[in-house]
C-alpha positions, 0 to 999 in steps of 0.5 A, a space after each residue: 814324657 815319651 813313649 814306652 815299648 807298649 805305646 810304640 808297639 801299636 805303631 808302625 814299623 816305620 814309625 817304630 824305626 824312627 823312635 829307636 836308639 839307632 837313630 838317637 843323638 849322643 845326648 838322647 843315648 846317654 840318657 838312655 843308658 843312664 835311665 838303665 842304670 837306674 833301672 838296675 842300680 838304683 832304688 827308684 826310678 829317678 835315684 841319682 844320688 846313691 853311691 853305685 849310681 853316682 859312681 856308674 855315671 863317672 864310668 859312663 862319663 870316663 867310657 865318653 871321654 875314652 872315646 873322645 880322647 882316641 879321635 883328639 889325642 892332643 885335646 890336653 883339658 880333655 885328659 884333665 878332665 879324665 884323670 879327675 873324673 878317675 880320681 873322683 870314681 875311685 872315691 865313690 868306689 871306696 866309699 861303696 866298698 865300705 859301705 854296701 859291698 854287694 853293690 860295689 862288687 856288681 858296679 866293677 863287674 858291670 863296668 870290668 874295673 879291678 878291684 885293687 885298692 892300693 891306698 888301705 893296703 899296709 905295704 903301700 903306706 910304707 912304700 919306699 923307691 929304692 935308687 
């Protein structure tokens, strides 16, 4: 299915050139980087359905969306999108938090998101606006 470092080492460099990331399209990266994430998240190598996997792939997604939003800022479908994949991830987020906190805490490191949870805390569900 490819070539690993070893393989690719044996070869030239030009041929290692053309094999690199560098020249990869954006589907070849994405699943680059999610076969890292495996490598560091997950418990084998093709562990896609764990809490902290499935929450660095809505990350991963939301970081392309980003992205695609600051070239297309009227791209409204786009935002949609966004702000569901944001809703879904601070789900898998809660959810991870309550059940494997040493995973939850590496995911919000790795990706820099804050840890407030806003909807557990006491003073929020008794919130009222003031007019």
């Amino acid at each position: 299915m490819g070539l690993n470092k070893e393989e690719a080492q044996k070869h030239s460099p030009l041929i290692q050139r053309m094999l690199s990331l560098e020249n990869a399209n954006i589907d070849e990266l994405r699943k680059a980087r999610m076969r890292e994430i495996r490598k560091i998240f997950g418990t084998h190598e093709r562990d896609t359905a764990t809490p902290a996997i499935t929450a660095c792939a809505k990350s991963e997604r939301i970081l392309a969306l980003l992205e695609h939003l600051k070239k297309n800022k009227q791209d409204m479908s786009a935002y949609i999108k966004l702000q569901s994949l944001v809703t879904k991830r601070r789900r898998y987020l809660m959810y991870l938090k309550r059940k494997d906190y040493n995973s939850y805490f590496y995911v919000i490191k790795y990706y820099g998101i804050k840890d407030i949870d806003f909807a557990s805390h006491k003073e929020f569900k008794n919130f009222t606006r003031h007019k």
